[in-house]
VOLUMMI-395374 format. One record per residue (C-alpha): residue in one letter; residue number from 1; x, y, z. Coordinates in steps of 0.001 Angstrom, whole numbers, plus 500000, padded with zeros to 6 digits. Last residue first. Layout:
<pts>
aa = a i = NUM c1 = X c2 = Y c3 = Z
...
</pts>
This chain:
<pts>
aa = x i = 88 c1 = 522837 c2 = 502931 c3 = 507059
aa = x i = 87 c1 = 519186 c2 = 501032 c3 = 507227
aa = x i = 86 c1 = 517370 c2 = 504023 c3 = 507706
aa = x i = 85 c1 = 518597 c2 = 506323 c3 = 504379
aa = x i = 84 c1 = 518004 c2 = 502834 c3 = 502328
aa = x i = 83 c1 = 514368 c2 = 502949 c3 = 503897
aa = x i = 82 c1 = 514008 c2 = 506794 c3 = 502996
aa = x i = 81 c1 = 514721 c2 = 506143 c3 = 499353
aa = x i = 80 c1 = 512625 c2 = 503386 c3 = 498479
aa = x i = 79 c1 = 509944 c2 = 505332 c3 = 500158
aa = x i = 78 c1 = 510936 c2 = 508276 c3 = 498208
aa = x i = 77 c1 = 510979 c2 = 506000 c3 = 494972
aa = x i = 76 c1 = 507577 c2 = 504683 c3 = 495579
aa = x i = 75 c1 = 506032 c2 = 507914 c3 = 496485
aa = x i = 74 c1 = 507588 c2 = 508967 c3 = 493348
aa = x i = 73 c1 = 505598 c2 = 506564 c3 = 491165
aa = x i = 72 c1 = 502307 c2 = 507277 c3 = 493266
aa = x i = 71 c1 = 502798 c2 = 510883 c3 = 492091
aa = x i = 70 c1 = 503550 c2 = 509737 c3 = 488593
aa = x i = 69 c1 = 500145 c2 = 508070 c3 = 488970
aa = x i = 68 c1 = 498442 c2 = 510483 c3 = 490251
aa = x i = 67 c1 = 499116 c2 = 512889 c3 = 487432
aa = x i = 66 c1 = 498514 c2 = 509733 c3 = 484592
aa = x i = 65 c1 = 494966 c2 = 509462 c3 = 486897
aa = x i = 64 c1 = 494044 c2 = 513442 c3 = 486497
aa = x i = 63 c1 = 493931 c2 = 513090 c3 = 482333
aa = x i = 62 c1 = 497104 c2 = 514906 c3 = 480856
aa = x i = 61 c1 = 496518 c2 = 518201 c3 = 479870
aa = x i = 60 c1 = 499290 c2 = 520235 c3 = 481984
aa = x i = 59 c1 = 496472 c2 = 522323 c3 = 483218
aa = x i = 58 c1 = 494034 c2 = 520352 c3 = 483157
aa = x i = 57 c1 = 496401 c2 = 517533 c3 = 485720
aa = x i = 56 c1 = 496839 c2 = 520760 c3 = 487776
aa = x i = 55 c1 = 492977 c2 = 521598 c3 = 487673
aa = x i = 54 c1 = 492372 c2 = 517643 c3 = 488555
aa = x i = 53 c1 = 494883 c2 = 518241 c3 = 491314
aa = x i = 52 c1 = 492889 c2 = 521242 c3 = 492695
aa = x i = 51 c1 = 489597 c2 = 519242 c3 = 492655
aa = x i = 50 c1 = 491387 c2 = 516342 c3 = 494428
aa = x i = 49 c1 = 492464 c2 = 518799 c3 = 497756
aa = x i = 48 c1 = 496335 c2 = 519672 c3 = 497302
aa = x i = 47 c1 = 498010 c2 = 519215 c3 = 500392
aa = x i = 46 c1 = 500560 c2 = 522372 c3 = 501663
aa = x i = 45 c1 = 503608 c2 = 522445 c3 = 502736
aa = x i = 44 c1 = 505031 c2 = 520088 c3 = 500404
aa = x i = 43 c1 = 507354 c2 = 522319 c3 = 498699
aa = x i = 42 c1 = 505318 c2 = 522233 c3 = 495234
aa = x i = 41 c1 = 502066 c2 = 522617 c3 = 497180
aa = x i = 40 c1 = 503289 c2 = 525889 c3 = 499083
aa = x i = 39 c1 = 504757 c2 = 527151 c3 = 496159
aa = x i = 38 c1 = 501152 c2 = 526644 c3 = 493945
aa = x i = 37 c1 = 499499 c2 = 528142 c3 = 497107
aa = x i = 36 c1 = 501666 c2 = 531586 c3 = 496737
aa = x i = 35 c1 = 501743 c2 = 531388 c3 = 493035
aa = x i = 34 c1 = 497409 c2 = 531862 c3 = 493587
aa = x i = 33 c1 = 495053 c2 = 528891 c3 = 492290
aa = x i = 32 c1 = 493603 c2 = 529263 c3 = 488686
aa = x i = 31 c1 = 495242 c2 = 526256 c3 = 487555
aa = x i = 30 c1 = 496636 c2 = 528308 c3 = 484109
aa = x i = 29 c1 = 497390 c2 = 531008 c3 = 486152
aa = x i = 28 c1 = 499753 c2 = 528884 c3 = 488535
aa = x i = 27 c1 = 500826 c2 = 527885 c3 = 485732
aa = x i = 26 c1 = 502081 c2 = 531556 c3 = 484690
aa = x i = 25 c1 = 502926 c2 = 532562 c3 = 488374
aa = x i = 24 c1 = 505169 c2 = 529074 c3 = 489014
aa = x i = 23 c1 = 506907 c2 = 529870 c3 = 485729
aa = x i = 22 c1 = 506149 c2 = 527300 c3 = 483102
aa = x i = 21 c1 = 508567 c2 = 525400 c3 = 481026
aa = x i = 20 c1 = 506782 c2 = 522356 c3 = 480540
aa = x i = 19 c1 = 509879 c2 = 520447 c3 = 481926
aa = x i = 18 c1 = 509719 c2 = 522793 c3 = 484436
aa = x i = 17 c1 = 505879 c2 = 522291 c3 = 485649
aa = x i = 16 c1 = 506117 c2 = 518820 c3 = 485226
aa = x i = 15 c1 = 509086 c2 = 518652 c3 = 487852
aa = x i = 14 c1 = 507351 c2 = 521207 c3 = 490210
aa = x i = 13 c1 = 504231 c2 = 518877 c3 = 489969
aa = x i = 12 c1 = 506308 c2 = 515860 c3 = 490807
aa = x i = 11 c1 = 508107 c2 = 517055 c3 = 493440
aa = x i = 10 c1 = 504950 c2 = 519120 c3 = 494992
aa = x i = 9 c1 = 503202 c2 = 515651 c3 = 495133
aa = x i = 8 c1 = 505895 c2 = 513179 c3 = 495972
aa = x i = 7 c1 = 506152 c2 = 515913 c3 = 499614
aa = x i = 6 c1 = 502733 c2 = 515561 c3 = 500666
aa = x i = 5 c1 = 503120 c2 = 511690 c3 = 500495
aa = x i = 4 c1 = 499847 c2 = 509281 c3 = 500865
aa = x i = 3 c1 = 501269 c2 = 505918 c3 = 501581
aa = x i = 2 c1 = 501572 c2 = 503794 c3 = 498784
aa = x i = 1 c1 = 500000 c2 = 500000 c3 = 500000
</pts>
């Protein structure tokens, strides 16, 4: 079971967001949330509710599951990640 992750979230939407090459105040635009919450979502101090990551996954027109999926992906790898960081 993938444990919800705060953190996978605003690493994979900061990642999409740059590869799309989108300042955080035009995408934020495109979302129709302010920079300030798009920040606070990409550093994982803030959790997205599922209508605002359905208006990221609009915004970088991909269908909502592909979004959660990469998210799920890097949940994975963080988990994968912290338990190698525990075990030294």
């Amino acid at each position: 079971m993938i444990e919800f992750n705060k953190r996978s979230v605003g690493v994979v939407v900061r990642r999409l967001r740059k590869k799309k090459k989108l300042s955080q105040e035009v995408f934020s635009g495109l979302v129709g949330i302010a920079r300030s919450h798009l920040a606070m979502i990409e550093t994982g101090t803030k959790q997205p509710n599922f209508e605002t990551i359905w208006r990221i996954a609009n915004a970088f027109e991909i269908p909502p599951h592909e979004l959660v999926k990469h998210i799920e992906q890097e949940a994975e790898r963080d988990k994968v990640t912290c338990k190698k960081e525990l075990s030294k």
